[in-house]
Rosetta silent file (secondary structure, phi, psi, omega in degrees, C-alpha in Angstrom):
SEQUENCE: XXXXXXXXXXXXXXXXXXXXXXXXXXXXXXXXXXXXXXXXXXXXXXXXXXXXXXXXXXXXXXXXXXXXXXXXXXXXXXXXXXXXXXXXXXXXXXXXXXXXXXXXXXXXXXXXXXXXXXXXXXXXXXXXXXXXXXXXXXXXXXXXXXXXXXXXXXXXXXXXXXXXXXXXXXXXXXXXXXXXXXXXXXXXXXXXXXXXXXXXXXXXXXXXXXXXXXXXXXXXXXXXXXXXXXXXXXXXXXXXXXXXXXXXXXXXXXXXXXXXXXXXXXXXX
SCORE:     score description
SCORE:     0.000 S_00000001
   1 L     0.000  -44.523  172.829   15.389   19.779   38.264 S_00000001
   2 H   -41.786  -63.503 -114.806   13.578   20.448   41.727 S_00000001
   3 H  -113.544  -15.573  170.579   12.235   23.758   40.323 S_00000001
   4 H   -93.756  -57.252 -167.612   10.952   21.721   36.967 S_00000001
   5 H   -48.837  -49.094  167.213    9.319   18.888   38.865 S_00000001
   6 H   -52.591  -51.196  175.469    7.502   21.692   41.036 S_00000001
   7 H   -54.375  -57.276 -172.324    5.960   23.391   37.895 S_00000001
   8 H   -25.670  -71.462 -178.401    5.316   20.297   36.332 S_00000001
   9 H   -52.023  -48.717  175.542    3.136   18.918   39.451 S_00000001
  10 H   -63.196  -31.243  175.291    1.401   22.358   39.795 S_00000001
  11 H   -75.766  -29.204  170.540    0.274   22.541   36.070 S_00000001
  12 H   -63.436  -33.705 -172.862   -1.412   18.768   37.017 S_00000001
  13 H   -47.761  -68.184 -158.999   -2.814   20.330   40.203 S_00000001
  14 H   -68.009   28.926  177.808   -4.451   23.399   38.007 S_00000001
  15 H  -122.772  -51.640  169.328   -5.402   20.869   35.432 S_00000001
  16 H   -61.699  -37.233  173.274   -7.342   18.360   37.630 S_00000001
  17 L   -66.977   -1.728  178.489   -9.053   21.167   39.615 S_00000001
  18 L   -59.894  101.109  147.240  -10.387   22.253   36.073 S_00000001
  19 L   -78.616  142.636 -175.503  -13.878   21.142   35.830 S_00000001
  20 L   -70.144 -158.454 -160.693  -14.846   19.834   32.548 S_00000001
  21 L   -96.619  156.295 -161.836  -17.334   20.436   30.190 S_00000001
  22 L  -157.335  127.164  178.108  -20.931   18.626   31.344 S_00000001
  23 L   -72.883  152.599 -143.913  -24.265   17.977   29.655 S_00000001
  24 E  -144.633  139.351 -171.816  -26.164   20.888   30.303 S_00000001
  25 E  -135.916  100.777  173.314  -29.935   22.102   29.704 S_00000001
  26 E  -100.621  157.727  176.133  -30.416   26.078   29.873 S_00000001
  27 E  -130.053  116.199  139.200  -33.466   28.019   29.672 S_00000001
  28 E   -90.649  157.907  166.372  -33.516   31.751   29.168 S_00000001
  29 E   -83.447  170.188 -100.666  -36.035   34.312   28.960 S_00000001
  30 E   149.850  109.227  155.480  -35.978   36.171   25.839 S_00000001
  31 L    72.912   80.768  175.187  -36.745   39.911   24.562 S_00000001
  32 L    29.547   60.031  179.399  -38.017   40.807   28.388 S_00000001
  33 L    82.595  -11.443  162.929  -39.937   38.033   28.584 S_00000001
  34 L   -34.322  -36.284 -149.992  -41.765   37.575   25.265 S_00000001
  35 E   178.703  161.032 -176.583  -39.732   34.079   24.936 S_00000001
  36 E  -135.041  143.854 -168.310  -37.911   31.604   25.653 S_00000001
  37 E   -98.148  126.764 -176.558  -34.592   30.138   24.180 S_00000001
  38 E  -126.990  119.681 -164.228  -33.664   26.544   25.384 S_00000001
  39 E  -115.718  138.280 -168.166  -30.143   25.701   24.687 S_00000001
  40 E  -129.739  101.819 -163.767  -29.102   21.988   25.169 S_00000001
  41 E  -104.987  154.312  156.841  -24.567   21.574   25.221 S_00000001
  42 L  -123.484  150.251 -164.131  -23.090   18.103   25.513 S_00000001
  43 L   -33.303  -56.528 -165.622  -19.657   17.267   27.085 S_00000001
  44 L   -77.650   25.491  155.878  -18.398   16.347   23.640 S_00000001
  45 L    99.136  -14.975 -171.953  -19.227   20.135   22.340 S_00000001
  46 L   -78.290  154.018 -141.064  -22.452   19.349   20.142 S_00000001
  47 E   173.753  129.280 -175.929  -25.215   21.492   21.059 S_00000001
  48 E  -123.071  149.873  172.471  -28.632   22.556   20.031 S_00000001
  49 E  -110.933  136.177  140.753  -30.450   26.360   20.503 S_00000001
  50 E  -136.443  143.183  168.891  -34.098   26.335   19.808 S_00000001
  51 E  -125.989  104.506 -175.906  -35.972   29.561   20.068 S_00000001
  52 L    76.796 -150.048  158.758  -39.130   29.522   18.657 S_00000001
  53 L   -68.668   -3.118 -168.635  -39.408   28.198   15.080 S_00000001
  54 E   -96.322  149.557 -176.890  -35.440   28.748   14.506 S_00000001
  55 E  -142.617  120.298 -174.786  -33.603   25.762   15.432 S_00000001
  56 E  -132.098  127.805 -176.238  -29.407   25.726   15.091 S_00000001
  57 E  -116.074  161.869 -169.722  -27.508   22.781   16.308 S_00000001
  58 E  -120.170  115.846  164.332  -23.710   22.470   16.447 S_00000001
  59 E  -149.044  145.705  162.581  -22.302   18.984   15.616 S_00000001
  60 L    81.965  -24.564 -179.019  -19.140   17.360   14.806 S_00000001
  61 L   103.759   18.887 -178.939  -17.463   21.146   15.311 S_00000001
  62 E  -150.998  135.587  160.752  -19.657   22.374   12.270 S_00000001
  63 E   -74.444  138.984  174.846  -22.994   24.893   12.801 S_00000001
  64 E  -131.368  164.824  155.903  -26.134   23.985   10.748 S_00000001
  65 E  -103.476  114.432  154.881  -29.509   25.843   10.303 S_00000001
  66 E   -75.262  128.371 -152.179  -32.537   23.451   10.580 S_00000001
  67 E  -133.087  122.797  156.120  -34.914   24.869    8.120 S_00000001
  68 E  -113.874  128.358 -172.710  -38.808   23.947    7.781 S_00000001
  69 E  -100.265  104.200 -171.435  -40.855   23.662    5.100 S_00000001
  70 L    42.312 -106.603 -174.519  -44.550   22.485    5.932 S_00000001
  71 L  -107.337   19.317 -152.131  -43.699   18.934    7.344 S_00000001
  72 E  -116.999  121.902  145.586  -40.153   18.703    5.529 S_00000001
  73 E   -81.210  125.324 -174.152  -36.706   19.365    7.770 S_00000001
  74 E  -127.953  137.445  163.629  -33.983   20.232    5.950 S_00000001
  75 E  -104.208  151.385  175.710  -30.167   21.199    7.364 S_00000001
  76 E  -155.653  118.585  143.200  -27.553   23.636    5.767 S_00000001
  77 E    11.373  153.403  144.765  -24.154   24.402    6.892 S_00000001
  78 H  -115.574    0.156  156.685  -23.901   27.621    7.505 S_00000001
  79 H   -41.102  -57.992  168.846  -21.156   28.054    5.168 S_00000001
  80 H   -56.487  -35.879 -178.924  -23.702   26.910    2.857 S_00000001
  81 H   -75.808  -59.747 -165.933  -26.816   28.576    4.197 S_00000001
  82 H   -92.719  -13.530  150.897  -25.135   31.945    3.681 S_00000001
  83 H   -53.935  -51.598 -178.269  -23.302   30.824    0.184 S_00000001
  84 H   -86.980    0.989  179.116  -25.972   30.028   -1.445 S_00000001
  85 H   -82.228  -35.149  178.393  -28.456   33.445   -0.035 S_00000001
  86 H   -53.953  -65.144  152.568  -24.935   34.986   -1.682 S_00000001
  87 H   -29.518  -37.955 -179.372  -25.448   33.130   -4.692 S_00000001
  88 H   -98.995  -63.959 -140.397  -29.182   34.564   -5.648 S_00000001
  89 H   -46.699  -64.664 -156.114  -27.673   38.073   -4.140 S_00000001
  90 H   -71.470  -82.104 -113.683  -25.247   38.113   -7.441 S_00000001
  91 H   -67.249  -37.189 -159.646  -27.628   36.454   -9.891 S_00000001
  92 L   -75.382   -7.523 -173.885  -30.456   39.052   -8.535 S_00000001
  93 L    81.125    9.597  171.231  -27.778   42.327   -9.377 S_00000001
  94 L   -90.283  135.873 -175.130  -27.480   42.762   -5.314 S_00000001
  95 L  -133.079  169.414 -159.990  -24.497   43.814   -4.216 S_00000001
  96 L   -63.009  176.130  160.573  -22.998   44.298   -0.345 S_00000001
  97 L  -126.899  138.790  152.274  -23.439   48.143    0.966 S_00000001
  98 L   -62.824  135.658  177.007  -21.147   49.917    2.697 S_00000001
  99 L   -64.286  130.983 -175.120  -21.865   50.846    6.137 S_00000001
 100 L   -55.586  -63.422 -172.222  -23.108   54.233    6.602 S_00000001
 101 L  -125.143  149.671  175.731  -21.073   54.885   10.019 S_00000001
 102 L  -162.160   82.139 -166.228  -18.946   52.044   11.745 S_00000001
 103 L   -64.163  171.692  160.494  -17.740   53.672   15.021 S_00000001
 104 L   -91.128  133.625  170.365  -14.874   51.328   17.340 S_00000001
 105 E  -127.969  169.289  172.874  -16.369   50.023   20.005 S_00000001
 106 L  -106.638  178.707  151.792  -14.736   48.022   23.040 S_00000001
 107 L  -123.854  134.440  -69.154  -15.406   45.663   25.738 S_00000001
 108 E   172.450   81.459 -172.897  -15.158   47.088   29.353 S_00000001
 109 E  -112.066  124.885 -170.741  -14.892   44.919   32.372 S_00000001
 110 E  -139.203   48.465  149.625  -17.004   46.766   34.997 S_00000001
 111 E   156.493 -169.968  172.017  -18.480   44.591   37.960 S_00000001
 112 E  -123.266  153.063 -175.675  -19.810   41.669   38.938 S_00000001
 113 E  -167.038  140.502 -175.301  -23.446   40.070   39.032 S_00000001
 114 L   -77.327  145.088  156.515  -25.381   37.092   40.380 S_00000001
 115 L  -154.500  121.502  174.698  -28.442   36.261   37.355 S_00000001
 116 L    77.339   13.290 -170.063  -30.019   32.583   38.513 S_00000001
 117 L    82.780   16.247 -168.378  -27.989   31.810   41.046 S_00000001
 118 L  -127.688   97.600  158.901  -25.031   31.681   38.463 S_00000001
 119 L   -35.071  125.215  151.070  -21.795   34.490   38.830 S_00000001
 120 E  -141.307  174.091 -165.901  -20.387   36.196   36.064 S_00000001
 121 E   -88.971   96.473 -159.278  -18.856   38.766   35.278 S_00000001
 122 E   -86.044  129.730  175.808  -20.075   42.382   33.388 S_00000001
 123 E  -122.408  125.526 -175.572  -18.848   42.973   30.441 S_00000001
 124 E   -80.226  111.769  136.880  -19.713   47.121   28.732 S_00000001
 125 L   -75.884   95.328  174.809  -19.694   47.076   25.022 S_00000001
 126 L  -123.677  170.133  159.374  -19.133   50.473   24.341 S_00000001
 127 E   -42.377  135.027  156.400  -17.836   53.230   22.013 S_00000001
 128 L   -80.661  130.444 -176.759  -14.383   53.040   22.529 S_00000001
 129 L    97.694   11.257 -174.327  -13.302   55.874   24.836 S_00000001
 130 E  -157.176   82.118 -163.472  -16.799   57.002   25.403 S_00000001
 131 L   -78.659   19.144  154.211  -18.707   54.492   28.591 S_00000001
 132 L  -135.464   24.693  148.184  -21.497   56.683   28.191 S_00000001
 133 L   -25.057 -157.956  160.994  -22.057   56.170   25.126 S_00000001
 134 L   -98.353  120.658  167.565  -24.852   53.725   23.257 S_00000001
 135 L  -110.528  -34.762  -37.877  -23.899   50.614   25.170 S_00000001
 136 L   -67.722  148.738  177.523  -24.901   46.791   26.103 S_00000001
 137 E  -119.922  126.897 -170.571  -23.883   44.990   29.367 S_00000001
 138 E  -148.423  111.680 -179.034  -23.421   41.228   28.822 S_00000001
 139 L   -89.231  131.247 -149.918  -23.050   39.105   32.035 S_00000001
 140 E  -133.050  153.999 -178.171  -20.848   36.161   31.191 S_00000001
 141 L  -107.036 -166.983 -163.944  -19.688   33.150   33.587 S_00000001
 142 L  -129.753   -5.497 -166.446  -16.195   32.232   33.578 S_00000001
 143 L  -101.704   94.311  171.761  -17.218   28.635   34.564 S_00000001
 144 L    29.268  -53.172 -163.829  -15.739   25.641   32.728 S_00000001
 145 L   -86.917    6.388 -177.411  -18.347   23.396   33.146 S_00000001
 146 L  -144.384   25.610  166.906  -20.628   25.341   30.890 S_00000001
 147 H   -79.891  -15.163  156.496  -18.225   26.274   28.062 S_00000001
 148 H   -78.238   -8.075  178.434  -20.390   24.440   25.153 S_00000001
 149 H   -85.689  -25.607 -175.101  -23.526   26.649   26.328 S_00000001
 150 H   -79.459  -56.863 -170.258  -20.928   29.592   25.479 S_00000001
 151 H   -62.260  -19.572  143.798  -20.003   28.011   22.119 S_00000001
 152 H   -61.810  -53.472  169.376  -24.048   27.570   21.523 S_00000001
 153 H   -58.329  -60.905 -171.446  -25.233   30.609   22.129 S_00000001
 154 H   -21.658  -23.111 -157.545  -21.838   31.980   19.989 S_00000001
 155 H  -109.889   -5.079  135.594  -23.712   30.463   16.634 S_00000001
 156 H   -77.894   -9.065  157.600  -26.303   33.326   16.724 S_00000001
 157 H   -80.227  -38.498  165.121  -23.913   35.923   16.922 S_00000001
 158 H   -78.370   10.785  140.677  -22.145   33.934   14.104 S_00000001
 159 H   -85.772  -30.793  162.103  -24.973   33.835   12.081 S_00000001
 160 H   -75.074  -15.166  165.380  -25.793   37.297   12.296 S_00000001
 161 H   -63.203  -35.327  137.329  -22.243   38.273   10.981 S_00000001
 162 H   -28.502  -56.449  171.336  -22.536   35.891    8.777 S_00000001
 163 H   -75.277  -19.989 -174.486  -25.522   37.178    7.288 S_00000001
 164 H   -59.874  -38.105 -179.548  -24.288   40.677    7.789 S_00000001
 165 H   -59.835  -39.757 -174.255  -21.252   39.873    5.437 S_00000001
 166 H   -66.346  -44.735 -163.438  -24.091   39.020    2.452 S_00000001
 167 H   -90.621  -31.892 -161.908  -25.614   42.958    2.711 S_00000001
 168 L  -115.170  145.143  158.530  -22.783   45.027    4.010 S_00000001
 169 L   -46.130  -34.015 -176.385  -18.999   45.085    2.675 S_00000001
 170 L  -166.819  132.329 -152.603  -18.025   44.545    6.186 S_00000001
 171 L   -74.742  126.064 -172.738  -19.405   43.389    9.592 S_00000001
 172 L   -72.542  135.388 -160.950  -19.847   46.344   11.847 S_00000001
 173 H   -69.100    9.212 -179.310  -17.468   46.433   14.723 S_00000001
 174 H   -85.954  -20.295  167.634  -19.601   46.640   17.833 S_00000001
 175 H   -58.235  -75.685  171.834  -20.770   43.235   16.235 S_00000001
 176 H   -20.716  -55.083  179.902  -17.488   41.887   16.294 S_00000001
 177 H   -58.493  -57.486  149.934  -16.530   43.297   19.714 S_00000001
 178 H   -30.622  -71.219  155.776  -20.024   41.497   20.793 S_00000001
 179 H   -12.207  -76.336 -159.273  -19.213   38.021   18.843 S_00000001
 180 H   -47.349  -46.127 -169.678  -15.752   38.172   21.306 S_00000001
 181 H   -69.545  -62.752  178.247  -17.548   39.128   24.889 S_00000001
 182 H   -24.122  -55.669 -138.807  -20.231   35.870   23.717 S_00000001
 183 L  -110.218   33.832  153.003  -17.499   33.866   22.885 S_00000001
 184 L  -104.949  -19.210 -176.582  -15.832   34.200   27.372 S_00000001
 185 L   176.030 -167.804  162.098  -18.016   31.773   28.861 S_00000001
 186 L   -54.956  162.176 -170.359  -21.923   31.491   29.297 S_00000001
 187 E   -92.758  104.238 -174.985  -23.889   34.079   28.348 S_00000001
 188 L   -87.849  -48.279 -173.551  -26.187   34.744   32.179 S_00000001
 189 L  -129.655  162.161  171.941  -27.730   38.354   30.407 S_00000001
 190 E  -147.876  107.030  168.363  -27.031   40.160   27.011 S_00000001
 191 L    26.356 -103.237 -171.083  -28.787   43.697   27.910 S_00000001
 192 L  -129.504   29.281 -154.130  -32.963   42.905   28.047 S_00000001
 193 L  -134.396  -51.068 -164.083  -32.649   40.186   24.765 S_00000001
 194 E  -142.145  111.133 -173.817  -31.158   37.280   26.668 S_00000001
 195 E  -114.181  154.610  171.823  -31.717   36.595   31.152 S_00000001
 196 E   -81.128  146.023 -175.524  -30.723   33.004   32.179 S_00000001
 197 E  -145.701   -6.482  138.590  -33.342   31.279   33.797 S_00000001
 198 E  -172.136 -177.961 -164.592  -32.531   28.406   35.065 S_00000001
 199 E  -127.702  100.125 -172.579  -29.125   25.430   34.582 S_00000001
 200 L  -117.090   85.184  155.687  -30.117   21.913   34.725 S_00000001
 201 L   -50.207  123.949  172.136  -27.292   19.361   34.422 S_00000001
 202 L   174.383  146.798  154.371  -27.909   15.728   33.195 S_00000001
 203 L   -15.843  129.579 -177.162  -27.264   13.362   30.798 S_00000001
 204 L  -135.879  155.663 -150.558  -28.834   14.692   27.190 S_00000001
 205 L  -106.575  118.947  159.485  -29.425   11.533   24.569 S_00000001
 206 H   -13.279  -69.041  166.031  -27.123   11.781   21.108 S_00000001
 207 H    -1.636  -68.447  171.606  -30.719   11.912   19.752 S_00000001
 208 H   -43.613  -31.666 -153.510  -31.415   15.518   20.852 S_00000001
 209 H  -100.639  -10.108 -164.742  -28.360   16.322   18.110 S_00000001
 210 L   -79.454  129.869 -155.881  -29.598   14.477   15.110 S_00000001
 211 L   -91.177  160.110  166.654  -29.821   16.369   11.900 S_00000001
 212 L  -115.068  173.155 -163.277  -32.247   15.899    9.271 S_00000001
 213 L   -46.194  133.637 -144.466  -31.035   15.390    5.828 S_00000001
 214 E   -91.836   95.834  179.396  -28.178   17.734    5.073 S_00000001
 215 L   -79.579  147.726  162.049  -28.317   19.983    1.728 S_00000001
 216 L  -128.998 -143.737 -135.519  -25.272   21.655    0.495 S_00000001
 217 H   -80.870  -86.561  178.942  -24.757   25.044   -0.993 S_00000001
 218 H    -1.810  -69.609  177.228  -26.113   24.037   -4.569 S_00000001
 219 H   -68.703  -41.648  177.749  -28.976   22.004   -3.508 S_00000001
 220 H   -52.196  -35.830 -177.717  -30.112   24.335   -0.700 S_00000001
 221 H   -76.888  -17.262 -179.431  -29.925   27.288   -3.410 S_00000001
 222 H   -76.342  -29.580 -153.810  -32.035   25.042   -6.261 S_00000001
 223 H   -77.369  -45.179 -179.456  -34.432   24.339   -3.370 S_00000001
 224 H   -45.449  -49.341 -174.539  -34.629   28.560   -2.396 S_00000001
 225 H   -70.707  -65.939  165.920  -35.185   29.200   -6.166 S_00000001
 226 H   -23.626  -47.541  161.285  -37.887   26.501   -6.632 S_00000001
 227 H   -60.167  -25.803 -171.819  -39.837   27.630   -3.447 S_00000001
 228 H   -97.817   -4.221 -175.761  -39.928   31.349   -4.714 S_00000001
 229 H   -83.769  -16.407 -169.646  -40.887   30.175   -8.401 S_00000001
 230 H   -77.576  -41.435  176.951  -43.589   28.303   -6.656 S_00000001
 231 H   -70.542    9.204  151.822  -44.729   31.553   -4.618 S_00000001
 232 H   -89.118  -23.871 -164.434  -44.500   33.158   -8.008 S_00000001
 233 H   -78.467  -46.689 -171.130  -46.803   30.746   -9.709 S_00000001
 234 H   -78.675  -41.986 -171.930  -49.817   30.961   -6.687 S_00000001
 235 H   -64.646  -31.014 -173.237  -49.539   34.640   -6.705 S_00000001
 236 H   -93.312    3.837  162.971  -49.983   34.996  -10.396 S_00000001
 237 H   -85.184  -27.861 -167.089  -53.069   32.178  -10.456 S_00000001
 238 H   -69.884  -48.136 -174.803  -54.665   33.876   -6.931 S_00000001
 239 H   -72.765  -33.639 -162.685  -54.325   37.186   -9.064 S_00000001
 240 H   -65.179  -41.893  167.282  -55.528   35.786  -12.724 S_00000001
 241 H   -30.221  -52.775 -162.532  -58.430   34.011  -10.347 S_00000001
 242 H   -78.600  -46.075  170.770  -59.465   37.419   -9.114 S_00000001
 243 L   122.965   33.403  173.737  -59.404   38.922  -12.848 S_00000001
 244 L  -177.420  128.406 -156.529  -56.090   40.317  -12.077 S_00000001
 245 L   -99.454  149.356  173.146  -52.139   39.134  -12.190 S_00000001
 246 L   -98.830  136.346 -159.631  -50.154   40.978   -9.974 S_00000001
 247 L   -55.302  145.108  160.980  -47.210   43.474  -11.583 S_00000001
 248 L   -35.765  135.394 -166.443  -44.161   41.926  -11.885 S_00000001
 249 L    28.842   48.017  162.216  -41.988   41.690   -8.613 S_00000001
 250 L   -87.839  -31.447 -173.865  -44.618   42.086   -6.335 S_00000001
 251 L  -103.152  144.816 -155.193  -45.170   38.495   -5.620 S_00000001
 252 L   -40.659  148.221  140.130  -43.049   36.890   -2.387 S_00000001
 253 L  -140.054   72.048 -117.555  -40.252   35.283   -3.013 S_00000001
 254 L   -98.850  117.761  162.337  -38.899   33.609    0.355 S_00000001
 255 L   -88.024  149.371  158.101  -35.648   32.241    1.025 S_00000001
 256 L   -60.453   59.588 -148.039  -35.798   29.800    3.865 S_00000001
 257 L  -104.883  158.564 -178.325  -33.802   31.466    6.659 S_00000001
 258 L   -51.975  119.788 -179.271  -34.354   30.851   10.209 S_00000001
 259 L   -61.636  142.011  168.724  -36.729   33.311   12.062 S_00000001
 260 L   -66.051  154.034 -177.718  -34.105   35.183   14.020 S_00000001
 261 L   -53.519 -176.352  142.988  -33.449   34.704   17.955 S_00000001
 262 L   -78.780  144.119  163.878  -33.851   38.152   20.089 S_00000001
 263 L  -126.040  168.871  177.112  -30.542   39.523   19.524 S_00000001
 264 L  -124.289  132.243  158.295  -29.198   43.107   21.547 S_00000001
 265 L   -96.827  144.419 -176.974  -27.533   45.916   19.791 S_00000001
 266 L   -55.477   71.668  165.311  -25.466   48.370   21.729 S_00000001
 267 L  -166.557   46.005  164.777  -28.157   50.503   23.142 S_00000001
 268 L  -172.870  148.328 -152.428  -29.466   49.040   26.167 S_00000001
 269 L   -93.919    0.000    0.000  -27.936   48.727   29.465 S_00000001
């Protein structure tokens, strides 16, 4: 009974010394400096990444894409966002590819490193069995109070797997293996693609989180095909204008995907 009471009390101990989750404002640098990624986590796990024009917010426990059109915001799951790019894939006669080579890779934990004044912990993504391989180093914190900034960044590695599932048969595994290291704590470096650059705690306003009107697979996929019949229409008047239509399935036809983040593939250190 002693020897129960004792656990008991120590599992409160290690439960109250936990700190929780905290709103949080990160800045990284991006692609060696090119850019910058500003990731915004709140206690209750919603969270927004914007880098550039791509904007992906996490609410509710469900990932969206915020998509823009001229002045028009649009949201899409991303169940949805990559259903319905699936959806034109079949209609269009596209079908996944196999991956040419899809070697095992691992993750490796081999040191420690300060980046911002923040600790974490290096983790090698390598071949497995072969550390000198082509690899990435992705410094990760282990600390609590910044586990929705891990769970933010995580929804661009789960959107590129995501999309990776529409072209290939099967998501290659140093992606996976990558996805996993993302998804221990914050992300402080991901090889020259992602350096932390500074941590600013404070209060972040519900506001910051708010979606704009929500499409779901269907409508987001009427709305892809309608945008590319329209960039079918102006290419063939801008060619008949000229005194010449342009050959058939030459002119754009643009689904509305996010520009991508910098992301790192296993070949920088």
């Amino acid at each position: 009974m002693i020897r129960k009471t004792l656990t008991i009390a120590a599992l409160l101990l290690v439960a109250a010394c936990s700190k929780a989750p905290e709103d949080v404002t990160v800045r990284y640098t991006a692609a060696g400096g090119r850019g910058t990624i500003t990731v915004k986590a709140a206690a209750n796990g919603d969270a927004k990444v914007e880098a550039g024009p791509q904007t992906l917010i996490r609410k509710g426990g469900t990932d969206y894409v915020v998509i823009s059109e001229g002045n028009d915001k649009f949201a899409a799951s991303f169940a949805d966002f990559v259903g319905a790019t699936q959806d034109i894939a079949k209609e269009k006669g596209m079908k996944p590819q196999a991956l040419p080579q899809d070697p095992e890779y691992e993750a490796v934990e081999v040191g420690e490193e300060k980046v911002a004044d923040q600790k974490g912990t290096i983790w090698s993504v390598q071949p497995k069995g072969n550390p000198n391989g082509d690899s990435i180093r992705i410094v990760v914190s282990k600390d609590s109070r910044f586990a929705n900034v891990a769970a933010a960044i995580g929804m661009q590695t789960r959107l590129t797997s995501a999309r990776m599932a529409t072209m290939f048969t099967s998501i290659p595994k140093a992606e996976k293996v990558l996805e996993d290291v993302v998804g221990k704590g914050m992300v402080l470096r991901l090889g020259d693609a992602l350096t932390l650059q500074d941590v600013k705690p404070g209060a972040i306003p519900a506001t910051e989180f708010a979606l704009p009107k929500v499409l779901d697979r269907a409508a987001l996929r009427q709305r892809i095909m309608d945008q590319a019949n329209k960039a079918l229409e102006a290419a063939k008047a801008a060619g008949d204008k000229a005194g010449a239509a342009p050959a058939p399935g030459t002119a754009p036809a643009p689904a509305p995907a996010p520009a991508p983040a910098p992301e790192a593939s296993p070949t920088k250190k």
